[in-house]
Gaussian input, Z-matrix of N, CA and C with variables (Angstrom, degrees):
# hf/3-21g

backbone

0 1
 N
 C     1     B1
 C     2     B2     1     A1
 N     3     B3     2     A2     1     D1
 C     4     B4     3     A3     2     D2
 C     5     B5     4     A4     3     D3
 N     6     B6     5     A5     4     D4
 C     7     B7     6     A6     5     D5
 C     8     B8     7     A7     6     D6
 N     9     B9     8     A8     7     D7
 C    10    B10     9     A9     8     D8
 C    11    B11    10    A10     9     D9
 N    12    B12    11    A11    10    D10
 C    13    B13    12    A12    11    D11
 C    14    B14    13    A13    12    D12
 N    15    B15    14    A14    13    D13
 C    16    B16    15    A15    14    D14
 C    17    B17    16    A16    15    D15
 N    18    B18    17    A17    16    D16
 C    19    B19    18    A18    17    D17
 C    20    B20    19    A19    18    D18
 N    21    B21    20    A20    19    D19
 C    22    B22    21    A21    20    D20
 C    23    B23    22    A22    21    D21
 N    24    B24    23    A23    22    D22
 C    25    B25    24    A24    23    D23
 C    26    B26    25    A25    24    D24
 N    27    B27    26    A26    25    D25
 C    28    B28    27    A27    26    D26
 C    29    B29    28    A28    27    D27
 N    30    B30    29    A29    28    D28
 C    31    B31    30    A30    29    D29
 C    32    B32    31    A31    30    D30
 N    33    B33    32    A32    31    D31
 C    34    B34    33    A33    32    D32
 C    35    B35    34    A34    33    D33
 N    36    B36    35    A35    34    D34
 C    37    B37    36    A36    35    D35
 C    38    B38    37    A37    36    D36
 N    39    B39    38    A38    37    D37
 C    40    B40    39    A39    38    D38
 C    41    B41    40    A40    39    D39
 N    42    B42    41    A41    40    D40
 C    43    B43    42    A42    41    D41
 C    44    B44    43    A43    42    D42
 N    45    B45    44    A44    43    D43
 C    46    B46    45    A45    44    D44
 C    47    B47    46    A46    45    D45
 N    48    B48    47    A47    46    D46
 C    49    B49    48    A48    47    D47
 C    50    B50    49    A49    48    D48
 N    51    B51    50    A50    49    D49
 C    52    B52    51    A51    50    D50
 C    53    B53    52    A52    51    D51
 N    54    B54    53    A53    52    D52
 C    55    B55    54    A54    53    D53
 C    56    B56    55    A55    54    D54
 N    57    B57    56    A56    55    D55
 C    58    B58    57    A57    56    D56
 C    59    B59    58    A58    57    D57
 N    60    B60    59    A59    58    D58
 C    61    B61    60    A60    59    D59
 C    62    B62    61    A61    60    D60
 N    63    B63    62    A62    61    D61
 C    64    B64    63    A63    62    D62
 C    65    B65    64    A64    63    D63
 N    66    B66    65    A65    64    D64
 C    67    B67    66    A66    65    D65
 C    68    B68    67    A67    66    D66
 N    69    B69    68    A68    67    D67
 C    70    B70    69    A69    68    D68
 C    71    B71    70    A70    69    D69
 N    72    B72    71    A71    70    D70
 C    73    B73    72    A72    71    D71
 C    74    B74    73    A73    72    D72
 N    75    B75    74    A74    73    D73
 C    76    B76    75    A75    74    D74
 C    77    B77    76    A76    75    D75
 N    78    B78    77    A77    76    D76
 C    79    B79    78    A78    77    D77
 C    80    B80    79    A79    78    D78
 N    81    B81    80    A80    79    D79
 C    82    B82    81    A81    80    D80
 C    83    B83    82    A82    81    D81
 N    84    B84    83    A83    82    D82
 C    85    B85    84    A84    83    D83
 C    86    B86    85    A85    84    D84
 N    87    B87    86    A86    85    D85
 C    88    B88    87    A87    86    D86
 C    89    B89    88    A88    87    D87
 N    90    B90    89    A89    88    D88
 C    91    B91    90    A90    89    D89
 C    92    B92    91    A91    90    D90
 N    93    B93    92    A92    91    D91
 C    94    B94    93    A93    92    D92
 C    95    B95    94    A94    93    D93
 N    96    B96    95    A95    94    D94
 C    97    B97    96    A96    95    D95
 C    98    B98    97    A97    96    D96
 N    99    B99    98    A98    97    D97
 C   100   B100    99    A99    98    D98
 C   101   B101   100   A100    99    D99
 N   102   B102   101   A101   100   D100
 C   103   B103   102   A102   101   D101
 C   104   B104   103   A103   102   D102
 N   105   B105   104   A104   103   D103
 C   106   B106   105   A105   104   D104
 C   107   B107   106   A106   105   D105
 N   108   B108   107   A107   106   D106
 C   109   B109   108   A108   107   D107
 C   110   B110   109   A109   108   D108
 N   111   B111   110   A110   109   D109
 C   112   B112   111   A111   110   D110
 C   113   B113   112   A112   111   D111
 N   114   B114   113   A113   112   D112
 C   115   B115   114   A114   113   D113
 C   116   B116   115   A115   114   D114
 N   117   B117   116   A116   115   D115
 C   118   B118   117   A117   116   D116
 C   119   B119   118   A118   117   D117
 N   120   B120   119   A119   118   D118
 C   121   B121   120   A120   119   D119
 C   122   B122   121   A121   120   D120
 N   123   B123   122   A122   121   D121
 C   124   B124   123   A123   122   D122
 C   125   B125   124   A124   123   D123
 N   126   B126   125   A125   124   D124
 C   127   B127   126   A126   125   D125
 C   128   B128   127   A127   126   D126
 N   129   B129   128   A128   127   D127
 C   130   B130   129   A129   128   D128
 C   131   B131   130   A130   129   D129
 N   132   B132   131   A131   130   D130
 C   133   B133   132   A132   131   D131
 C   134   B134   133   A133   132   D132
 N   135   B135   134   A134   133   D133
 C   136   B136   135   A135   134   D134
 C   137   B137   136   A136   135   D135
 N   138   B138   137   A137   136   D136
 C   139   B139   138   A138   137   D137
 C   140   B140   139   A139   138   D138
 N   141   B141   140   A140   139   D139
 C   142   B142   141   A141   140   D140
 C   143   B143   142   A142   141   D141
 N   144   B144   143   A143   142   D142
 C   145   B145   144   A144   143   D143
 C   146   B146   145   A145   144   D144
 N   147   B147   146   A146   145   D145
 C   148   B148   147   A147   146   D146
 C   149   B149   148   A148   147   D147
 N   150   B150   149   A149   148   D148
 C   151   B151   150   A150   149   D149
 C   152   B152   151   A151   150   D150
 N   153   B153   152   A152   151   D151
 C   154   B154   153   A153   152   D152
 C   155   B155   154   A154   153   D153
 N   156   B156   155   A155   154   D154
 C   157   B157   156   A156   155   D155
 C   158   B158   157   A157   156   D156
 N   159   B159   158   A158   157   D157
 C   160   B160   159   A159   158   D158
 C   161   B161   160   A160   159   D159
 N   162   B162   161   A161   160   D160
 C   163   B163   162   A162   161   D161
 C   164   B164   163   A163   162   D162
 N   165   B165   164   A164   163   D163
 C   166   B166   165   A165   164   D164
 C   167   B167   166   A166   165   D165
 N   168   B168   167   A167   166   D166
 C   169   B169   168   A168   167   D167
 C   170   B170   169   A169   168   D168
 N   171   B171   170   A170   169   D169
 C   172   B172   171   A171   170   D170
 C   173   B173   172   A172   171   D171
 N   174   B174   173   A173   172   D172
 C   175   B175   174   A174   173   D173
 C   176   B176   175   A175   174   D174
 N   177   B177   176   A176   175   D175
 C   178   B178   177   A177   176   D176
 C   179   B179   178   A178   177   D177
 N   180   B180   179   A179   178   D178
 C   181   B181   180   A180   179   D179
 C   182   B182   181   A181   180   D180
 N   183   B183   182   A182   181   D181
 C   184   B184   183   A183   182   D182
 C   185   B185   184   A184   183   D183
 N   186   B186   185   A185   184   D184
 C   187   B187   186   A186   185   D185
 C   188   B188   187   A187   186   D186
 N   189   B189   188   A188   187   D187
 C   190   B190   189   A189   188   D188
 C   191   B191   190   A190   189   D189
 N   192   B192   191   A191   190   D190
 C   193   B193   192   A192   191   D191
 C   194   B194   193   A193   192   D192
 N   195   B195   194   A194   193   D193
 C   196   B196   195   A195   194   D194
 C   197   B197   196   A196   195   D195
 N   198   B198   197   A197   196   D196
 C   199   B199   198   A198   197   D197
 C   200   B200   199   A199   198   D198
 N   201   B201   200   A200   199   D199
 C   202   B202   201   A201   200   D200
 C   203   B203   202   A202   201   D201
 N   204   B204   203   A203   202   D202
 C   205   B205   204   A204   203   D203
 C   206   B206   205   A205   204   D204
 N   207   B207   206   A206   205   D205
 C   208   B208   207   A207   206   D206
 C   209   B209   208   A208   207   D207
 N   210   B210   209   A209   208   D208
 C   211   B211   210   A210   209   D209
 C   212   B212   211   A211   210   D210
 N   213   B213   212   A212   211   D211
 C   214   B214   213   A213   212   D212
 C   215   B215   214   A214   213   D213
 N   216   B216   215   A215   214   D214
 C   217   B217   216   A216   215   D215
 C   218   B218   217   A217   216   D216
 N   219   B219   218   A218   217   D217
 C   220   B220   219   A219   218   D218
 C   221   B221   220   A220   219   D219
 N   222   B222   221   A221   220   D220
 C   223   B223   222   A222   221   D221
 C   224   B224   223   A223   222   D222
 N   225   B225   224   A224   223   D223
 C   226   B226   225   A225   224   D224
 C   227   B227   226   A226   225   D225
 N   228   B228   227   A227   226   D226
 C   229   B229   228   A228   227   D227
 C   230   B230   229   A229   228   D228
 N   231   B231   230   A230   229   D229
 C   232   B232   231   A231   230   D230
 C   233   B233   232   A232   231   D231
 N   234   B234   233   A233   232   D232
 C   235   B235   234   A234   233   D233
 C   236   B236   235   A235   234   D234
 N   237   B237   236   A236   235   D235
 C   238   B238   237   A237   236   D236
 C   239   B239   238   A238   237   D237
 N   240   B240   239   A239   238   D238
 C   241   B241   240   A240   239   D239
 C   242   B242   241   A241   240   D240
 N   243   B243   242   A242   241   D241
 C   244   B244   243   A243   242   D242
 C   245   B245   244   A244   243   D243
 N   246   B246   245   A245   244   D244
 C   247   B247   246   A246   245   D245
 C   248   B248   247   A247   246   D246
 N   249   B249   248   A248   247   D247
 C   250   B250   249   A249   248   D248
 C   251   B251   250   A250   249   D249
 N   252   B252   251   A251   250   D250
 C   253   B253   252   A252   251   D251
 C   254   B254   253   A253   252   D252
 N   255   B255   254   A254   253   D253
 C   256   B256   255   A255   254   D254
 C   257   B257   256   A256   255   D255
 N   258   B258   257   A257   256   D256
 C   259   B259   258   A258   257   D257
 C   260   B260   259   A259   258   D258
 N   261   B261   260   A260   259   D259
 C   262   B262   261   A261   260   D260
 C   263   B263   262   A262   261   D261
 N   264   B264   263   A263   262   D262
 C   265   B265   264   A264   263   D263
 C   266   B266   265   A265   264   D264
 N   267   B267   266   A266   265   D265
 C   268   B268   267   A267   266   D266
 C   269   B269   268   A268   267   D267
 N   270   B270   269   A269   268   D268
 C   271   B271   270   A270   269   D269
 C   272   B272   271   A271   270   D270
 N   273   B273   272   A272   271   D271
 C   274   B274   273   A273   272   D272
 C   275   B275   274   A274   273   D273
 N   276   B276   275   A275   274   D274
 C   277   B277   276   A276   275   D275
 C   278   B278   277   A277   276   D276
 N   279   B279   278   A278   277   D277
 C   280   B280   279   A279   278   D278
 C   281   B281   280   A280   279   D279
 N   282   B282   281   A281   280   D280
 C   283   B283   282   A282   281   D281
 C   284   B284   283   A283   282   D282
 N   285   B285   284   A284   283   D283
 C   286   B286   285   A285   284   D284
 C   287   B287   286   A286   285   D285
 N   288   B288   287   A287   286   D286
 C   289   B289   288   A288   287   D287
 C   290   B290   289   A289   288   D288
 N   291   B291   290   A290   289   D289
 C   292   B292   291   A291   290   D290
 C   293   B293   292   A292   291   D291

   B1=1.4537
   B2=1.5176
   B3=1.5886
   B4=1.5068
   B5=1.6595
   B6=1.4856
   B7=1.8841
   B8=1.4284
   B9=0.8668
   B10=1.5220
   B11=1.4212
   B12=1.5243
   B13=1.8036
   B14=1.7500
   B15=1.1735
   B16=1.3680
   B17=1.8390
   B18=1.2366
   B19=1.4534
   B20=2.1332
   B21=1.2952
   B22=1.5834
   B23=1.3814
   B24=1.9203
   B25=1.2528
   B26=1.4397
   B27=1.3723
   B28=1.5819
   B29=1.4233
   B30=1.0891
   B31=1.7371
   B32=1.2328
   B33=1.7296
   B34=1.6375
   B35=1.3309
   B36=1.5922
   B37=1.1548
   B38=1.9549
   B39=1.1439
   B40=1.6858
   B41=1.7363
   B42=1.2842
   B43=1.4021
   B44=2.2656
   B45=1.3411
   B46=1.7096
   B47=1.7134
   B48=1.4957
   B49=1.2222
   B50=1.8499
   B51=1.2218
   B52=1.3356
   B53=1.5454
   B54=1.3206
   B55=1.4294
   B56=1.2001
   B57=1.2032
   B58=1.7146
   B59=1.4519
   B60=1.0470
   B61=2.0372
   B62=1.6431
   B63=1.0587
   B64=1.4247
   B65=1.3315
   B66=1.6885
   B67=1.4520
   B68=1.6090
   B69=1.4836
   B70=1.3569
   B71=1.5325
   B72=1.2406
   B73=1.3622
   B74=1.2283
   B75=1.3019
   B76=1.7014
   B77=1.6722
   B78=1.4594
   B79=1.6688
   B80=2.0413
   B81=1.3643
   B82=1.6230
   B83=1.5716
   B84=1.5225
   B85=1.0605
   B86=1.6252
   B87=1.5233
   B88=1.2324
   B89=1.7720
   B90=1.7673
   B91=1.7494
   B92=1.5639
   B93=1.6826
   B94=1.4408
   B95=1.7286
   B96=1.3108
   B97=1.2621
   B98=1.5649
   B99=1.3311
   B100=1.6803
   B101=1.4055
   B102=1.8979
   B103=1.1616
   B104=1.6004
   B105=1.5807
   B106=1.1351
   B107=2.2232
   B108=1.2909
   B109=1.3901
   B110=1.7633
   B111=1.5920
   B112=1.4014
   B113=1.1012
   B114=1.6961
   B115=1.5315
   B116=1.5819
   B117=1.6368
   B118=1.5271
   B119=1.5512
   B120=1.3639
   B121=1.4236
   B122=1.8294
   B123=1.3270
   B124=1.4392
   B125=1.5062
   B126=1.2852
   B127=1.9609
   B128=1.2288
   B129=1.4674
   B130=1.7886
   B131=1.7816
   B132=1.0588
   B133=1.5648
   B134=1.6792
   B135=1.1243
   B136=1.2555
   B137=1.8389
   B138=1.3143
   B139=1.1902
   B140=1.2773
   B141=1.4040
   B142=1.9483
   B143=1.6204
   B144=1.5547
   B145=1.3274
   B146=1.1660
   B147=1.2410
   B148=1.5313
   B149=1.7135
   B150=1.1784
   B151=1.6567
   B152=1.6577
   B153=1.4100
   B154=1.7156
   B155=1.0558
   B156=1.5255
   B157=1.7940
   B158=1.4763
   B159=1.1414
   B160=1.8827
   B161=1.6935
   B162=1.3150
   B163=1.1342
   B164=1.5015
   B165=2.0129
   B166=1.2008
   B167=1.8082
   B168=1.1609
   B169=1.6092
   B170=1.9313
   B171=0.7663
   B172=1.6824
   B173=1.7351
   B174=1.3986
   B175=1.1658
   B176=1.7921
   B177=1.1188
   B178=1.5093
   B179=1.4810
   B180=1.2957
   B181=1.6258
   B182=1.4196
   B183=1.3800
   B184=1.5151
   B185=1.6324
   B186=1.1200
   B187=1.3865
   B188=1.7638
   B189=1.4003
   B190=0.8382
   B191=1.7310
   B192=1.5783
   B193=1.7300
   B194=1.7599
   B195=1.3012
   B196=0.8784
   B197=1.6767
   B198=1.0570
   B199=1.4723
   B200=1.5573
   B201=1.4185
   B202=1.4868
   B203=1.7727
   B204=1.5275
   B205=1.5523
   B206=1.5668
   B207=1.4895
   B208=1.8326
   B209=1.2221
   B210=1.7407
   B211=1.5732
   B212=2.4899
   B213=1.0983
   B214=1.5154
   B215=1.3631
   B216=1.2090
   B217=1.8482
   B218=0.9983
   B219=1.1988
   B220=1.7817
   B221=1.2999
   B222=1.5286
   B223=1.4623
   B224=1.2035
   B225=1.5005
   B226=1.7905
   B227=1.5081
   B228=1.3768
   B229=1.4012
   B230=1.4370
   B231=1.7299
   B232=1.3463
   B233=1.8871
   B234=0.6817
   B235=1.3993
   B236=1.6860
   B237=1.6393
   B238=1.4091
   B239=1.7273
   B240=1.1574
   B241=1.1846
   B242=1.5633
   B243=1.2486
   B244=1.5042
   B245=1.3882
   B246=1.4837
   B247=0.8490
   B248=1.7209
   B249=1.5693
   B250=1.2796
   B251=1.5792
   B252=1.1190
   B253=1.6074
   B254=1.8316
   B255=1.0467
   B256=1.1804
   B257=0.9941
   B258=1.4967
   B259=1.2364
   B260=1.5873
   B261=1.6789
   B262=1.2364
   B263=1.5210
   B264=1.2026
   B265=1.4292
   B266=1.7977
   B267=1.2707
   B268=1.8390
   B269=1.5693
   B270=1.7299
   B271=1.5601
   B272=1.9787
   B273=0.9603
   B274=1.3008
   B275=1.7710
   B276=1.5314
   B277=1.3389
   B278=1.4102
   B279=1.6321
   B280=1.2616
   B281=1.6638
   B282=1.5447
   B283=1.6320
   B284=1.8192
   B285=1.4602
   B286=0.9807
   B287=1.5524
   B288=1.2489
   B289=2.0609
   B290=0.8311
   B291=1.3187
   B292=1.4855
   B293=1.7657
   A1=108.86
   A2=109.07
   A3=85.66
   A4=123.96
   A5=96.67
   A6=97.91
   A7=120.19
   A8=139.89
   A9=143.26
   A10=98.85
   A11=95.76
   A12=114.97
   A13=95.99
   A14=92.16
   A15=108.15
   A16=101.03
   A17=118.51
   A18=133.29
   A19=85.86
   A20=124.68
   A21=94.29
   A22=158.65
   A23=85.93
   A24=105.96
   A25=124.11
   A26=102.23
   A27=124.39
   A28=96.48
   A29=137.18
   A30=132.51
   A31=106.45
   A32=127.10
   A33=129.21
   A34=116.90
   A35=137.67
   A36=160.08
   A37=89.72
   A38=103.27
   A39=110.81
   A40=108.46
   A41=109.69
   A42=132.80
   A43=100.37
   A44=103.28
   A45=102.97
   A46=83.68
   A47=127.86
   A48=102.15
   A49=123.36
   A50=98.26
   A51=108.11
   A52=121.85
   A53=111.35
   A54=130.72
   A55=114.94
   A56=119.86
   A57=124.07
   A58=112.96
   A59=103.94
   A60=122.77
   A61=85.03
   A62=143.91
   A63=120.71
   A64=106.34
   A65=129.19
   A66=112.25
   A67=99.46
   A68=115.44
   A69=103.86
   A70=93.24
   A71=144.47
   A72=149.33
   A73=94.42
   A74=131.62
   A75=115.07
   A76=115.29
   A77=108.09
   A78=109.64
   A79=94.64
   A80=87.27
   A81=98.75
   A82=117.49
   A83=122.04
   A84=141.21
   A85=86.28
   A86=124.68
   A87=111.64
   A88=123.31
   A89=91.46
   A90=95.51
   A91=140.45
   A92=79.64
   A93=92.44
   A94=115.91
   A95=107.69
   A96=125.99
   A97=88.85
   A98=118.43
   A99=122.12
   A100=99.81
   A101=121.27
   A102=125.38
   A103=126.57
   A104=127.79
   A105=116.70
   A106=102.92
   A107=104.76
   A108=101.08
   A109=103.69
   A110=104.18
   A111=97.22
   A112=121.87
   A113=126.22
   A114=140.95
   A115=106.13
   A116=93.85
   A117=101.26
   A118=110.27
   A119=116.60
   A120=126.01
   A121=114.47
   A122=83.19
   A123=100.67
   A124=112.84
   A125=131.07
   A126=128.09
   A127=106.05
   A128=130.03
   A129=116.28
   A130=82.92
   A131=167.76
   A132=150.04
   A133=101.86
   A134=116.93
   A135=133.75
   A136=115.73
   A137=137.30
   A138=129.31
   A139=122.34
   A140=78.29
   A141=106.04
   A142=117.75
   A143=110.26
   A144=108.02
   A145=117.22
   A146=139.28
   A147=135.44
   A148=99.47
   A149=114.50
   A150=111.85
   A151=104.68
   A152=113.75
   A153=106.01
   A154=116.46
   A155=107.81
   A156=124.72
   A157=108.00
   A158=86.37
   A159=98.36
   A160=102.87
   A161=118.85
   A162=90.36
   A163=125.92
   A164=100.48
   A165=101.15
   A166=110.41
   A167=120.85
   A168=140.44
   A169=84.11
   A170=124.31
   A171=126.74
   A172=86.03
   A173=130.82
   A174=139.85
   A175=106.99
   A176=125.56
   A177=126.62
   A178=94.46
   A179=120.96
   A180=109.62
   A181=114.00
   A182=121.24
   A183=149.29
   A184=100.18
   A185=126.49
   A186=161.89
   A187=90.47
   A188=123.01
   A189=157.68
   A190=117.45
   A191=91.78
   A192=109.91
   A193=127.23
   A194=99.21
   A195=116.70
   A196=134.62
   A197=115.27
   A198=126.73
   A199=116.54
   A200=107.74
   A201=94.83
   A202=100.59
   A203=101.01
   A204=111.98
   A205=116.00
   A206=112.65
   A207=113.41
   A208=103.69
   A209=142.07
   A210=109.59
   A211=87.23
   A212=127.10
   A213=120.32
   A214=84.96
   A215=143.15
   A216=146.05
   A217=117.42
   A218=130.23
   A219=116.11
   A220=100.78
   A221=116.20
   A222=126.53
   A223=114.41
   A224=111.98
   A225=106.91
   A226=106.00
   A227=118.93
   A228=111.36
   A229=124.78
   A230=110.49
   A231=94.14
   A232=128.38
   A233=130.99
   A234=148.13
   A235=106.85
   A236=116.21
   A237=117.28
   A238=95.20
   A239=142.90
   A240=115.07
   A241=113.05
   A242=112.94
   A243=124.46
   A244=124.93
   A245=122.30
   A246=141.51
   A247=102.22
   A248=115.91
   A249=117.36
   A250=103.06
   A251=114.03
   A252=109.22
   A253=90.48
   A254=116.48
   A255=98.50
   A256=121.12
   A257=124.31
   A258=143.53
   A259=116.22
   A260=93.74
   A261=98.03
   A262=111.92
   A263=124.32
   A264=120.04
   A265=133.46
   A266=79.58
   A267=105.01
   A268=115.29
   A269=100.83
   A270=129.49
   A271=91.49
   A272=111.62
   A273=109.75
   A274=120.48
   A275=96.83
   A276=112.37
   A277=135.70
   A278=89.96
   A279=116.20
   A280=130.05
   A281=78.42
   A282=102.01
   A283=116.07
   A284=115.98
   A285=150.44
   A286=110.19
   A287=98.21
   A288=80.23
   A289=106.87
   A290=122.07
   A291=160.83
   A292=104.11
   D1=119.04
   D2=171.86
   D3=-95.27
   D4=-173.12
   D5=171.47
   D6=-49.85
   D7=169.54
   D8=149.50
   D9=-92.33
   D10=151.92
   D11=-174.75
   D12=-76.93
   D13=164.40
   D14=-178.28
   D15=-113.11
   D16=145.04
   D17=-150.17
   D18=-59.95
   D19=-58.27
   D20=167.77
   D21=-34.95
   D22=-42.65
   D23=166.38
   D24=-51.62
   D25=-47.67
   D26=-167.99
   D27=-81.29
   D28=-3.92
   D29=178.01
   D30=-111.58
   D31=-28.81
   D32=115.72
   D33=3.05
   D34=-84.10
   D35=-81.95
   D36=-148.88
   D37=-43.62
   D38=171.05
   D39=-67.76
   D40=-70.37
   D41=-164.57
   D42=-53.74
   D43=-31.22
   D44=-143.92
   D45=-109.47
   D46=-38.72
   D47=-166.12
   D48=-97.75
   D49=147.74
   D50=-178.09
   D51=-73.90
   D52=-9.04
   D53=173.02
   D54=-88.97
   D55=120.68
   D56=-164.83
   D57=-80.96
   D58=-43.80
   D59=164.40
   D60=-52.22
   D61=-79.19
   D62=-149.80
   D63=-68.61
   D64=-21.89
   D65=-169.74
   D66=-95.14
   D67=-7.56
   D68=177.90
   D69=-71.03
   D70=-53.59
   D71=-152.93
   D72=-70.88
   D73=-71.66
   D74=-179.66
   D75=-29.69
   D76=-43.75
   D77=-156.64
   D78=-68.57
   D79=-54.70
   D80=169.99
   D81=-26.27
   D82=-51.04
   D83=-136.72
   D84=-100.87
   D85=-50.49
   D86=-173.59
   D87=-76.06
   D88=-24.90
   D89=149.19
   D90=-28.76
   D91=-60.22
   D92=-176.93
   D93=-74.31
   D94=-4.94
   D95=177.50
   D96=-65.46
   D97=-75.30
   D98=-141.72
   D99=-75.97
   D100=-28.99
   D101=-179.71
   D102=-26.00
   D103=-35.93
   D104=-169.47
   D105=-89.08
   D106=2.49
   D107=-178.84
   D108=-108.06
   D109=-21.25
   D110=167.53
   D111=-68.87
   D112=-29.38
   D113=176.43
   D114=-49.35
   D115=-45.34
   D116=-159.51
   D117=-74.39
   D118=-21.92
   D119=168.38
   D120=-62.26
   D121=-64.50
   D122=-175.92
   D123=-66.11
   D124=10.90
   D125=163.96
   D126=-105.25
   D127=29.30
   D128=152.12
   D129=-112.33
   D130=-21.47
   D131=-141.22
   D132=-111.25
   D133=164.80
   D134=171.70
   D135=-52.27
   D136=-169.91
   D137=165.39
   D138=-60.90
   D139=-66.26
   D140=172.07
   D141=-38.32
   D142=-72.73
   D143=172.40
   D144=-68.15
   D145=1.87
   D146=170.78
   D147=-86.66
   D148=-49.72
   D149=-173.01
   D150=-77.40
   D151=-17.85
   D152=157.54
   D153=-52.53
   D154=-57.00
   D155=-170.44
   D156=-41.27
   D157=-49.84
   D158=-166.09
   D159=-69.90
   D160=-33.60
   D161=-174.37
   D162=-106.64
   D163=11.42
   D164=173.28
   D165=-96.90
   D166=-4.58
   D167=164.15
   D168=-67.53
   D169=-81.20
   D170=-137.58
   D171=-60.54
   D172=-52.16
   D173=179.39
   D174=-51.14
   D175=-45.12
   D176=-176.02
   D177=-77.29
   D178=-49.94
   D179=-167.36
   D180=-54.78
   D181=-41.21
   D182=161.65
   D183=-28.85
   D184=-79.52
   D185=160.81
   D186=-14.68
   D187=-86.34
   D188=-174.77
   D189=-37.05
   D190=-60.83
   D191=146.34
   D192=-41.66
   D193=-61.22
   D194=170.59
   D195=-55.19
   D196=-33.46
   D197=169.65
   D198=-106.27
   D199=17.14
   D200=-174.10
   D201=-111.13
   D202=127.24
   D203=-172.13
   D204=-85.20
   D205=93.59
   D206=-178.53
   D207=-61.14
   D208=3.99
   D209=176.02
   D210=-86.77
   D211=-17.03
   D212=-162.19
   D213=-90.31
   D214=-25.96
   D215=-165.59
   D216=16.62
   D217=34.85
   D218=163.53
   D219=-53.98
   D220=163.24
   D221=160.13
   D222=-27.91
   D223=152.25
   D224=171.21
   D225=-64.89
   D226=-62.36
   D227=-175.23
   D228=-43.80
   D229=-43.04
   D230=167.83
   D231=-66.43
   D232=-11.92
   D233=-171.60
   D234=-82.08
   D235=-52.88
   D236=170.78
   D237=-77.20
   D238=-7.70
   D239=177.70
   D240=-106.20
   D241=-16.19
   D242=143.09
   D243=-26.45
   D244=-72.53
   D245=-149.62
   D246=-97.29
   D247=-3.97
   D248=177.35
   D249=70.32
   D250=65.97
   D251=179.14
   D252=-150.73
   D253=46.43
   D254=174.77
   D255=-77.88
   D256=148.54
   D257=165.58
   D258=-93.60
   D259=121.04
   D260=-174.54
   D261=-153.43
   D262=119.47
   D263=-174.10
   D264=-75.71
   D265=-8.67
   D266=156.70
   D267=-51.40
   D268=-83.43
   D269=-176.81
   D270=-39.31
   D271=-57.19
   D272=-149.81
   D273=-75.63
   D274=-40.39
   D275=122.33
   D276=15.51
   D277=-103.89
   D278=160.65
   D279=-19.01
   D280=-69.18
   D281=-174.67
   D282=-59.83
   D283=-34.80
   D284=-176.70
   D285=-71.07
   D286=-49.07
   D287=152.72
   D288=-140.98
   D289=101.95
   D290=146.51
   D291=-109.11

């Protein structure tokens, strides 16, 4: 059995491979990373806005993946909070019932 990647590795694994099946599976993989804090957001909201939540989190993290440059490597968090893209299940929340 091996290790599981650690959320660099796996942003490694997005950024480096030329195989789309493997970077879909990394992106997948770091999902399932954040998944138990998206749950935790998403159990005060309705269905609807809970399955928004979720899929506008999974869509920014994507995003997020995607534009983040491993040769500059700051932390991930610092980098989405750099760039003003924070992710936050509050804000969105928010917006969500309004």
């Amino acid at each position: 059995m091996s290790t599981p990647l650690g959320l660099y590795d796996l942003t490694q694994k997005v950024k480096g491979s030329a195989d789309m099946n493997v970077e879909n599976d990394a992106i997948m993989e770091i999902i399932d990373m954040f998944d138990p804090k998206i749950k935790s957001k998403i159990r005060t909201l309705d269905e609807h806005a809970g399955e928004d939540l979720k899929q506008e989190l999974t869509f920014e993290i994507t995003k997020a993946l995607q534009r983040f440059d491993l040769t500059r490597a700051p932390s991930f968090i610092e980098y989405v909070e750099h760039k003003n893209c924070r992710i936050t299940g509050r804000n969105i929340i928010e917006k969500a019932n309004r």
